[in-house]
C-alpha positions in Angstrom: 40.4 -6.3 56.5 39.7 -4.9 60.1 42.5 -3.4 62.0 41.5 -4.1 65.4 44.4 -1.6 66.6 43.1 1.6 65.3 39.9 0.9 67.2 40.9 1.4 70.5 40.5 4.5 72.7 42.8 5.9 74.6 41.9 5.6 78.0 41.1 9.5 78.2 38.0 9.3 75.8 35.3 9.2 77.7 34.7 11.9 81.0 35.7 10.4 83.9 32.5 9.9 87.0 33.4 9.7 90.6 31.2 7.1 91.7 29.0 4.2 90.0 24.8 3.7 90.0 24.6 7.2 90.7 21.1 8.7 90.8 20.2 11.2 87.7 17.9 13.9 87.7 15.9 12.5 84.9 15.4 9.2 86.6 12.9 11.2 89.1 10.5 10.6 86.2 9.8 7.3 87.7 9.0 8.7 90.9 4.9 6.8 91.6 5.3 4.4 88.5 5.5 0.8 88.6 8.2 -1.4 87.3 8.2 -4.7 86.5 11.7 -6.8 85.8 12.2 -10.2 84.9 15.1 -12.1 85.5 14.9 -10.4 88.9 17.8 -12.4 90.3 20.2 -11.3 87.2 22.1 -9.4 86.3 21.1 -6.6 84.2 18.0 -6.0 86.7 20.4 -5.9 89.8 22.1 -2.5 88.0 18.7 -1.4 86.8 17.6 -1.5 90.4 20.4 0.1 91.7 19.7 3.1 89.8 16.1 3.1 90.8 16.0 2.1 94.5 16.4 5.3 96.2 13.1 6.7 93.8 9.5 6.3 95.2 8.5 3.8 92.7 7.2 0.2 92.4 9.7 -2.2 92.2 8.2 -6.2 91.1 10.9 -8.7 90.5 10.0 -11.7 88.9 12.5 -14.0 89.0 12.7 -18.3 88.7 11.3 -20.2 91.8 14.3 -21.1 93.8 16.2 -18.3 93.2 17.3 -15.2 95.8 17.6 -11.2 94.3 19.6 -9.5 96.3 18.6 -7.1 99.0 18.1 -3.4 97.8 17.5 -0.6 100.8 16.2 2.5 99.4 13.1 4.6 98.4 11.6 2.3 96.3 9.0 -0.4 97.5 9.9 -3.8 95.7 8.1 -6.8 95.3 9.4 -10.1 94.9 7.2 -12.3 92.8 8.6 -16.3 92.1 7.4 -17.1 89.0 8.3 -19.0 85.4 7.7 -16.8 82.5 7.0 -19.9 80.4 3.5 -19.9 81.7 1.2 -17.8 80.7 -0.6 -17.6 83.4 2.5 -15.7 85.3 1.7 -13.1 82.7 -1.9 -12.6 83.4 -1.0 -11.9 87.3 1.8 -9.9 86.9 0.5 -7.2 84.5 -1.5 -5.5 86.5 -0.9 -2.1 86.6 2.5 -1.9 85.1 4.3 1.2 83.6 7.2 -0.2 82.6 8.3 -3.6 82.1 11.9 -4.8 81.6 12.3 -8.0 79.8 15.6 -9.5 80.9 14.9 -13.0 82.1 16.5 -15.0 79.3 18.6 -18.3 78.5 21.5 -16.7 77.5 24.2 -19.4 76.7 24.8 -19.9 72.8 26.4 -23.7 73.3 23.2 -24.4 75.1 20.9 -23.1 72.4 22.4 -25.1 70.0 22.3 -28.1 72.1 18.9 -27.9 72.5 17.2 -25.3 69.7 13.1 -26.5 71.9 14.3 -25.5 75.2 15.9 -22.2 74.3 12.5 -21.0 72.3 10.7 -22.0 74.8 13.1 -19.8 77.4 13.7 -17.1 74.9 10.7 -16.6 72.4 7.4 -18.0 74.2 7.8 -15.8 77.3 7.9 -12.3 74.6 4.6 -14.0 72.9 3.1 -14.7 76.0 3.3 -11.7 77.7 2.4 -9.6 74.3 -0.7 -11.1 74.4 -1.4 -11.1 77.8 -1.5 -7.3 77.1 -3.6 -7.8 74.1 -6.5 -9.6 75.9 -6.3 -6.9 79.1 -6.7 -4.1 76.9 -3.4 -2.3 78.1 0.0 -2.5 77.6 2.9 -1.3 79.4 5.8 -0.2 77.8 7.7 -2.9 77.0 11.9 -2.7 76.9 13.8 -5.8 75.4 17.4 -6.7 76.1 18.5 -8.6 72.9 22.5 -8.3 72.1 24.5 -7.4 69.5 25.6 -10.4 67.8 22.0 -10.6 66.0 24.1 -9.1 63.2 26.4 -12.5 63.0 30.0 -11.4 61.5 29.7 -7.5 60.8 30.8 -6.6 57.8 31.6 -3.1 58.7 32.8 -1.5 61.8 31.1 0.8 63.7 27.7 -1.3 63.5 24.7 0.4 63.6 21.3 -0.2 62.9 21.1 -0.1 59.0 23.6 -3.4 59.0 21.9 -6.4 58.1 21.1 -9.3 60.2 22.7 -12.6 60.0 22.4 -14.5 63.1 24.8 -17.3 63.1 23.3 -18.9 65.9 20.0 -20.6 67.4 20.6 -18.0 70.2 20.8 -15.4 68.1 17.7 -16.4 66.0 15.6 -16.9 68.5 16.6 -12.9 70.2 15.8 -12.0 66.6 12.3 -13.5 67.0 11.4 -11.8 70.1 12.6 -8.5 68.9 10.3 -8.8 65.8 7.1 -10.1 67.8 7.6 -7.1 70.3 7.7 -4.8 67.1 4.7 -6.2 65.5 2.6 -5.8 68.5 4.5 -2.2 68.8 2.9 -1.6 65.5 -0.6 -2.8 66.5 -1.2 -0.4 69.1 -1.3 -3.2 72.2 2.2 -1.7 73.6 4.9 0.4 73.3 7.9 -1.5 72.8 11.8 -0.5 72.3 14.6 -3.7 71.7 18.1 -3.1 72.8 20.7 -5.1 71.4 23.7 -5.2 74.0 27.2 -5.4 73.7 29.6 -7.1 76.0 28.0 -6.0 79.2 30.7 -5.9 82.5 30.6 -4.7 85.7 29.1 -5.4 89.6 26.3 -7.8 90.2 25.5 -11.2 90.3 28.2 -13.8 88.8 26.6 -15.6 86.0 26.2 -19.8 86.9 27.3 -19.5 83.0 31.0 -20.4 82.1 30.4 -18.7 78.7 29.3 -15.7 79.7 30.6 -12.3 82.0 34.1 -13.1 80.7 35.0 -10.0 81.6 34.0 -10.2 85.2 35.4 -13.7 85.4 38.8 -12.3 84.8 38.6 -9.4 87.2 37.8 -11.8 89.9 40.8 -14.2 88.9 42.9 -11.5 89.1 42.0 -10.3 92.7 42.2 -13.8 93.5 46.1 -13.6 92.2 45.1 -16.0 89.6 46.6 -16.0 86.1 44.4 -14.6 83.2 44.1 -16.8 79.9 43.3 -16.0 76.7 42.6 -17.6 73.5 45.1 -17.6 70.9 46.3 -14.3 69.9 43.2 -12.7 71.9 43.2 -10.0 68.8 39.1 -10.1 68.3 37.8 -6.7 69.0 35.1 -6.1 71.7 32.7 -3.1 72.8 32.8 -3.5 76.6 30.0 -1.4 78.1 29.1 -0.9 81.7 26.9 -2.5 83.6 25.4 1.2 84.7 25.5 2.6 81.4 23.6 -0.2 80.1 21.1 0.2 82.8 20.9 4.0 81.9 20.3 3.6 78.6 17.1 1.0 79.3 16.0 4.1 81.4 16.3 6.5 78.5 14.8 4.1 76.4 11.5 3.5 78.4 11.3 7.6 78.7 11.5 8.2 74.9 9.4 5.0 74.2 6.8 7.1 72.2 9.6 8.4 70.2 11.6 4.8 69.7 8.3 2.9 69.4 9.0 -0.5 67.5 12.2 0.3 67.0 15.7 -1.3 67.9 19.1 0.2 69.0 23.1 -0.9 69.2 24.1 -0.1 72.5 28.0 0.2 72.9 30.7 2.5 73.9 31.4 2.8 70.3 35.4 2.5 70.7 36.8 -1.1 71.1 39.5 -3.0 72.8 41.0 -6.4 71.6 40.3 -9.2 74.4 44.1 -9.3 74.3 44.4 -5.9 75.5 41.3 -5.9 78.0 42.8 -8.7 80.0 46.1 -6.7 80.4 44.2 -3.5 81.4 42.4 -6.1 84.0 45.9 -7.2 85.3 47.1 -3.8 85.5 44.2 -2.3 87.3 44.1 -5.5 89.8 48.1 -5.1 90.6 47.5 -1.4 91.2 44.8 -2.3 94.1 46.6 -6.1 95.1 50.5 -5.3 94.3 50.6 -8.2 92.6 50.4 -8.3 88.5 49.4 -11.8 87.4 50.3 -13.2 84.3 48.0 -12.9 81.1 48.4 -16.6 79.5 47.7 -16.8 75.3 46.4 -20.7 75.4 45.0 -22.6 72.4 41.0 -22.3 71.9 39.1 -25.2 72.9 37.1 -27.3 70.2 33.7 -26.6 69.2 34.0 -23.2 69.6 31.3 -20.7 67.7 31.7 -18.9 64.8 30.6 -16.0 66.4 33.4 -16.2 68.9 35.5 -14.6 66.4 33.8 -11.8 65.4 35.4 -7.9 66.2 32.5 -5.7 67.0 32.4 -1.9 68.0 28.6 -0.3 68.7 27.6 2.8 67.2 25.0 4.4 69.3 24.8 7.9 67.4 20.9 7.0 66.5 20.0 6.2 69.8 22.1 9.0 71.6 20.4 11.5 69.3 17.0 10.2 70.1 17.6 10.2 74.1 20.4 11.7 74.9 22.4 8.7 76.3 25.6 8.4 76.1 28.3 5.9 77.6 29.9 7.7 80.4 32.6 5.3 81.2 35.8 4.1 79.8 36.8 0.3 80.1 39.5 1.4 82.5 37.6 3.0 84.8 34.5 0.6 84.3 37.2 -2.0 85.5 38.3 0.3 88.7 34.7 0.4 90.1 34.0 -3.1 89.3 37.5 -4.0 91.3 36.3 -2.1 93.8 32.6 -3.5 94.0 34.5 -7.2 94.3 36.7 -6.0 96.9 
């Protein structure tokens, strides 16, 4: 049986930064190199960005037709490109001279996989095939950095997870993230690019809101309580979560495309590795808003709606050990302090 109280940090455990998307010496490394993102708009490539704009580099952002990235002012030349990443075509033009290419653009909601299993392969597996051989037939690949998440594993049966756990997706959502990461190995394996998969935990912090009502709980809450809005939670709220910031995250896909010889075909469980029940993140939320707002809105326990996924119910903490010792990352900030600068972004 899990104890989900003796897996939460004291607030102290992690060193303390002054200021978030801060620029790192080893990000320089980038400096001439082109970078391609999809999901352009989202996101995980609006905090990727943030740590790369003041670089000379080559910034393309390929995002959905219809859809508006945020400005960025900075070093960094970027290029906006409006294209679907169901076509394979898109893949062809884009490739061209690429370094690096982030794979974020994803459907991301596990109702709506479920509800329609086509549409989500389509969305979530086709693009990864297409663009794999898109590389294939030009002769060159770039090095190719996944964002898959966490919950690949289904119901852990241990806490920390790391990468020897087993795999049991419990969801289309999570079988089709599983597919991706094993074409971009197999490919990895081939020769025709080098390609590292990180599976994410619960990813928080400033950027775009997500047009998702299942997704960026986190930030959901945060906003609510600015807005002097009550926080709810469902039932006792005791599942455990690894809550990892939105720069971190972005840090570590950094790491991983400058170690990509060394993590080549390989996958990694990106986390703080200490977690917080959701019960106690939305009263650290509360608390941190009422220090900046004076007022300390209620956190409401209500019963969980019907239909709700398995996976929902999960506790999951990260442990990153393999990946830290391969690149050196590590998760800088605690969720208090992750909350304080997002806060402060919303303000």
């Amino acid at each position: 049986m899990i104890q989900p109280s003796t897996l939460s940090p004291r607030p102290s455990a992690l060193s303390p930064q002054p200021s978030a998307f801060s620029l790192q010496p080893e990000h320089l490394s980038f400096t001439g190199r082109t970078i391609l993102i999809t999901g352009g708009a989202g996101y995980l490539a609006s905090g990727l960005v943030a740590l790369l704009k003041d670089i000379d580099c080559r910034i393309i952002r390929l995002h959905r037709p219809g859809s508006c990235p945020p400005p960025v002012r900075g070093a960094a030349r970027i290029r906006e490109v409006a294209g679907d990443i169901c076509d394979p075509a898109v893949w062809e033009h884009s490739l061209a001279g690429v370094d690096y290419l982030f794979h974020f653009a994803a459907q991301t909601s596990t109702y709506a996989a479920n509800a329609d299993p086509l549409a989500d392969q389509t969305v979530n597996v086709l693009p990864m095939l297409h663009l794999l051989e898109a590389c294939r037939r030009q002769g060159r690949g770039p090095v190719v950095c996944f964002a898959s998440t966490v919950t690949v594993v289904g119901i852990p049966e241990r806490l920390p997870v790391a990468e020897s756990h087993p795999d049991h997706p419990l969801t289309i959502y999570d079988l089709h993230k599983l597919m991706a990461e094993q074409y971009l190995r197999w490919y990895a394996e081939q020769g025709i690019v080098q390609g590292v998969t990180l599976r994410l935990a619960n990813v928080y912090g400033p950027g775009p809101r997500s047009s998702l009502a299942d997704r960026g709980i986190l930030n959901q809450m945060i906003r609510r309580a600015l807005a002097g809005e009550a926080l709810t939670v469902y039932g006792a709220g005791d599942q455990v979560r690894d809550y990892v910031y939105v720069e971190d995250t972005a840090r570590a896909f950094l790491a991983a495309a400058l170690h990509s010889e060394a993590l080549n075909g390989k996958y990694f469980v990106i986390g703080t590795g200490f977690g917080h029940t959701i019960a106690e993140a939305m009263s650290l939320v509360a608390e941190r808003a009422a220090a900046r707002t004076g007022i300390l809105v209620p956190v409401q326990h209500v019963a969980p709606p019907g239909g709700l996924s398995p996976i929902e119910q999960r506790h999951f903490v990260a442990d990153s050990a393999r990946f830290s010792g391969a690149t050196g990352w590590q998760a800088r900030y605690t969720l208090a302090q992750g909350i304080d600068l997002t806060l402060e972004a919303f303000l």
